[in-house]
VOPA-31040 format. One record per residue: x, y, z of N, C-alpha, C in turn; residue in one letter. Coordinates in steps of 0.1 Angstrom, whole numbers, plus 5000, padded with zeros to 4 digits. Layout:
VOPA-31040
XYZXYZXYZA ...
end
This chain:
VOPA-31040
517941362866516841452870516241522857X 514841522858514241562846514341742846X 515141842838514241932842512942002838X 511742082844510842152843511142232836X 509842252822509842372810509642522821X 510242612815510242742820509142792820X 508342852830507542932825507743042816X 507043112811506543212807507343322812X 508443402804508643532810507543632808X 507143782819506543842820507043972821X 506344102812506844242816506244272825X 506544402836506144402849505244542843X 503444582843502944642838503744812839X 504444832853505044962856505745022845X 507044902839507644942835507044962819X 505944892814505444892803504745042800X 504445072809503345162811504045272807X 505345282815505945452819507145462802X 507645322794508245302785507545362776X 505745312772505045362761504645532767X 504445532772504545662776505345792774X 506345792778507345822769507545832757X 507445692747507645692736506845752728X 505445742734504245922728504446002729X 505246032741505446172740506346242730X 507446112730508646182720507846162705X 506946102704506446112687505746212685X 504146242699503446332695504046492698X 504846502709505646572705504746752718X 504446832708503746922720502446962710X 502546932698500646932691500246872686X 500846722689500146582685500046572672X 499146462670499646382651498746512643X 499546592639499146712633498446642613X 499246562612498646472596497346462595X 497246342609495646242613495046382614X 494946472624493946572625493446682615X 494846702603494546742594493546692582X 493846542584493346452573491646362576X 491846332588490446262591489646342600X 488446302600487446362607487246282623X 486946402629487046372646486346222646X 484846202640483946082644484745962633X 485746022632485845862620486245742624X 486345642625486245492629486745392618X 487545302623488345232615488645072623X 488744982612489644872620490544822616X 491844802625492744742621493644662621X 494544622613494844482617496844512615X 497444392626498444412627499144282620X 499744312610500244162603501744132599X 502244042600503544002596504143932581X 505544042578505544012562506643912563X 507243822572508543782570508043652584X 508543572582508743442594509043472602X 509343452617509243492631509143482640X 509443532654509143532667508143622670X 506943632676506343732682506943782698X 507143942695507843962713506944122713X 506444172722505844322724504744302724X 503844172723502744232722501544312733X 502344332749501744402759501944552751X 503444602751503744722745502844782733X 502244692723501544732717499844782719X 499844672733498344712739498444832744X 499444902749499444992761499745122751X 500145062738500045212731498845252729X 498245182723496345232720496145242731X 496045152742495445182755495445352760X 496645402763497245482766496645652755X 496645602741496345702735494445712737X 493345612740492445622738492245482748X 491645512754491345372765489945332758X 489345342751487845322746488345232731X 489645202722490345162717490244982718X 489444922711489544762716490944672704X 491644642718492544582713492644432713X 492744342700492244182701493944122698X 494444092708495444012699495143872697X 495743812690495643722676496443612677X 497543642686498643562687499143592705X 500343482709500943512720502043592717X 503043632727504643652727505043482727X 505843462718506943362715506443262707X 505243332700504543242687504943262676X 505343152669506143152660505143182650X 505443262640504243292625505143332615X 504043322604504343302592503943442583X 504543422573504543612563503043572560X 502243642562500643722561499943702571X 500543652583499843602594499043742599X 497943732608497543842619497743802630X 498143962633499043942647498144002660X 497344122655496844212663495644252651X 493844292662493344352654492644492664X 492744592661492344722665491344802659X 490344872669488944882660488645002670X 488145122667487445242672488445332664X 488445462670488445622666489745572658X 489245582645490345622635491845722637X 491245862639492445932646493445882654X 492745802664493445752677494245612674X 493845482667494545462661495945462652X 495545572642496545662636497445702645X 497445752662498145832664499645722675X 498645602674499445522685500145422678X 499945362663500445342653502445292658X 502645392652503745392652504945342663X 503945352676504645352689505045182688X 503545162688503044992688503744912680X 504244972668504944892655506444902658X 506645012664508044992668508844922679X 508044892691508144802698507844672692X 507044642685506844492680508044452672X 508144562661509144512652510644502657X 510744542667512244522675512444442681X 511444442691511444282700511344172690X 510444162682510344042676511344002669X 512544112663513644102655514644012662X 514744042676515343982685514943862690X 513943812693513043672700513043602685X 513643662671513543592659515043552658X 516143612662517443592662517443532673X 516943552680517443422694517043292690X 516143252685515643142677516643062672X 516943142658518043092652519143072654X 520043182667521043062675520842942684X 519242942690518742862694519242692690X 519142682676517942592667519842542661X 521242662663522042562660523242522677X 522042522683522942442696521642322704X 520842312692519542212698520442062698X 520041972705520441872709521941852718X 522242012724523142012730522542032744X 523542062759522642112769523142302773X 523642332759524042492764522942532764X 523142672771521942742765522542882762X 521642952753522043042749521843142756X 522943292761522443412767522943552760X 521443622764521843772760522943842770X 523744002767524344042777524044182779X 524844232787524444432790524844472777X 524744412767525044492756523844542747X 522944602754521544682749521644752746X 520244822737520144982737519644992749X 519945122755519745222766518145222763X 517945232775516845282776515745132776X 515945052770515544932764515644792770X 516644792777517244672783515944572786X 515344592795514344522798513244412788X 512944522780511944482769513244422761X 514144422758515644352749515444222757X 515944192767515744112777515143972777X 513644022776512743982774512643922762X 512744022752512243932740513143822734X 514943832744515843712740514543582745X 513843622758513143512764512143462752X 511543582752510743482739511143412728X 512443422726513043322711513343212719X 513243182733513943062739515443052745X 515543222746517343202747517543262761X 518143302769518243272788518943402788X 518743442800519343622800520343592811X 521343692812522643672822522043812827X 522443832834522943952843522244052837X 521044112844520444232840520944382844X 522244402853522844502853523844492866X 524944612867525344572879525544532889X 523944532895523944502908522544332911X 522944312904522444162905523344042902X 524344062901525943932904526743992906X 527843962908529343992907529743912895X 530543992886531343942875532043972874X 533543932880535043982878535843982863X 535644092854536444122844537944122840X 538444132832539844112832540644292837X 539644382840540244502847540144522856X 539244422864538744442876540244342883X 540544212875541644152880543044242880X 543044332869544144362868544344442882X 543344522883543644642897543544562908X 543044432911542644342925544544272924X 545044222913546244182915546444042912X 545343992910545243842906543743792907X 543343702902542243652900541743562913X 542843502924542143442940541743592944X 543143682944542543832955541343922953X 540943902938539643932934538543852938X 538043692937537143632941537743642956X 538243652961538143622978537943742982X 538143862975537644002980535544012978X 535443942968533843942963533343852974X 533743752975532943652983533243753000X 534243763000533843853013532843983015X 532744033001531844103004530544133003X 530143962992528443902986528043892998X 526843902998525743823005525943672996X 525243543009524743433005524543412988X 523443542988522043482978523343502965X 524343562965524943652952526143532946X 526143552937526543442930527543532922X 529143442919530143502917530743442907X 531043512892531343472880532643572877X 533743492873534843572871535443532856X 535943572850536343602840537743562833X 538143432825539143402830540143402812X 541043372809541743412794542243282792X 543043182804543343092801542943012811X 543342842806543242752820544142792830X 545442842832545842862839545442992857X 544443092844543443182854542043072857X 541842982848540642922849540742842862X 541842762864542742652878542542772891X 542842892889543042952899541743042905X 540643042896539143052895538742942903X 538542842900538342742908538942712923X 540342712924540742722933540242792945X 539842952941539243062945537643052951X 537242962945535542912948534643022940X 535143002929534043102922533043032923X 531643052919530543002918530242962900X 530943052891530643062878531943082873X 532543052859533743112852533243152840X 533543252833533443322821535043272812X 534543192804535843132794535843212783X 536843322784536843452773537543412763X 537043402747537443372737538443232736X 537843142739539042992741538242922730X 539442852721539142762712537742652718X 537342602707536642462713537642352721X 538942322714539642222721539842302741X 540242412735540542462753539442442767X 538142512756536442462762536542292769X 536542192760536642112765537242062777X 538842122776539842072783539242162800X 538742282799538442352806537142262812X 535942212806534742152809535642022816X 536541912811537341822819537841832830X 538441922829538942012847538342042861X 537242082855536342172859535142072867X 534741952863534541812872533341902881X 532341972872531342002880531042072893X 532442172889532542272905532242382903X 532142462891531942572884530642582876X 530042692872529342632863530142732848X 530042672841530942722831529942792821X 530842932814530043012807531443022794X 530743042778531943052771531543192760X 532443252762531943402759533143482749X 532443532735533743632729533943522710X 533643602703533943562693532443452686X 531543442693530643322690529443432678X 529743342668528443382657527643232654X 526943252642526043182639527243002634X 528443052628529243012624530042932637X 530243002650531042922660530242842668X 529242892668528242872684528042702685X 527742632676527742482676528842402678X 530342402681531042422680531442412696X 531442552701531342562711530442472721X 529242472718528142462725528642252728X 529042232718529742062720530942032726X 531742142732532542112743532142112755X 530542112755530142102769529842172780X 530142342774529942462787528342482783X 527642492796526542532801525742642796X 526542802793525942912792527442952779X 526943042772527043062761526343202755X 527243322763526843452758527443512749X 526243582744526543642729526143772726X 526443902725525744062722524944052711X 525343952697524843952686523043972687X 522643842693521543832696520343972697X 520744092707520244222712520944292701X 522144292701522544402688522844402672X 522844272667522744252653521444202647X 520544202657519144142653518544272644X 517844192631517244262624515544312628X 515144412630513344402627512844312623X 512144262630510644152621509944282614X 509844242600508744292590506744322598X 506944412602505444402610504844512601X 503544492602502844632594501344642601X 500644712595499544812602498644832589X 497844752588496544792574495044832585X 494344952580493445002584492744992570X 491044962575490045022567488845072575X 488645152564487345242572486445212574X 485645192585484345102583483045262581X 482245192569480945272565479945272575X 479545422577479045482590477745542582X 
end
């Protein structure tokens, strides 16, 4: 069976809206960009351009509309590029053009959402690119910044890499504490499944083949193979005869993940991705236009 390219992930405008929102307020604060108002004149006008100093993923670029938007709705915002377009150091990314001030004051908002998402949808890439020609795929986990998860989320989507579990209450994932207080790893999945709905899908957490056999047994829907060599992965993918879907999780860097990814499990979660990802290099050049 062939499968169909993914669409397009999407931010849902609400949550975009009430994020940048917020994040003005914590910049401008209670008497706004006191600099810009010191420094420019109310009628001044400017255009500007948003550009990339380093290779990359593009990810934020709604967040960055909704900052101008939000500071000055009269603010024409051109982007230049998509989310999950790959570019190069001097590329333009974004061009922005009216009230100088206003500009100035949303700046910052816009640059900091870009350069984060993209830092991330740039690291997803790259563990992408060393598990290509395999069938894993790579995932982000709840290991976010607060507050952020979503837009984190997301921009794993734009590097090409697959998100697990957006928080609590959207799977069951039996942990090794959750086993320890249930008493064993059947009395934990047979207590979940008695208590999922249909739609809920049940991933449990396992240390060895021996919890892995009794995972199965159990009718998990998913196993999480916590820190197991490549040879164990294997022996686990051989067992396992397509009843599970297999996830291998715990110890995977840039160094293990290929490795892994050729013993044949499916999903392949990693924190690194959301929390060792560096900034993409983004910047902000303005000039004045003569009035």
């Amino acid at each position: 069976m062939t499968n169909s390219p993914a669409h397009p992930a999407e931010l849902s405008a609400p949550i975009v809206e009430q994020a940048v929102r917020n994040a003005l307020l914590e910049d401008l604060g209670m008497a706004g960009d006191v600099t810009t108002q010191a420094t420019l004149p109310k009628e001044a006008v400017a255009v500007a351009v948003m550009n990339v100093r380093e290779p990359g993923i593009i990810a934020g670029i709604d967040l960055a509309r909704e900052a101008f938007r939000q500071i000055d709705p009269t603010l024409t915002f051109e982007a230049l590029v998509t989310d999950g377009e790959i570019v190069s150091p001097g590329d333009n990314i974004a061009r922005i053009s009216g009230n100088a001030r206003h500009i100035m004051s949303a700046e910052r908002v816009a640059l900091n959402y870009m350069c984060h998402m993209s830092g991330i949808a740039s690291y997803t890439r790259v563990f992408m690119n060393e598990v290509d020609g395999t069938d894993a795929k790579v995932c982000c986990t709840r290991k976010t910044t607060p507050g952020l998860r979503a837009f984190e989320k997301y921009a794993v989507k734009c590097g090409g890499g697959s998100n697990h579990r957006f928080g609590l209450d959207d799977a069951i994932l039996i942990k090794d504490n959750h086993i320890a207080v249930a008493g064993s790893v059947s009395a934990a999945v047979h207590a979940a499944r008695a208590f999922a709905g249909h739609l809920m899908s049940i991933e449990v957490e396992v240390d060895n083949l021996e919890q892995f056999a009794e995972a199965l047994d159990a009718g998990a829907t998913a196993v999480l193979l916590d820190n197991m060599s490549p040879k164990k992965l294997r022996e686990a993918v051989r067992l396992n005869k397509g009843q599970a879907r297999l996830e291998a999780s715990g110890g995977v860097d840039l160094k293990s993940i290929r490795k892994i990814a050729e013993s044949g499990v499916e999903f392949i979660s990693t924190s690194k991705i959301t929390m060792a990802s560096m900034p993409l290099d983004i910047g902000l050049d303005i000039e004045v236009e003569n009035t």
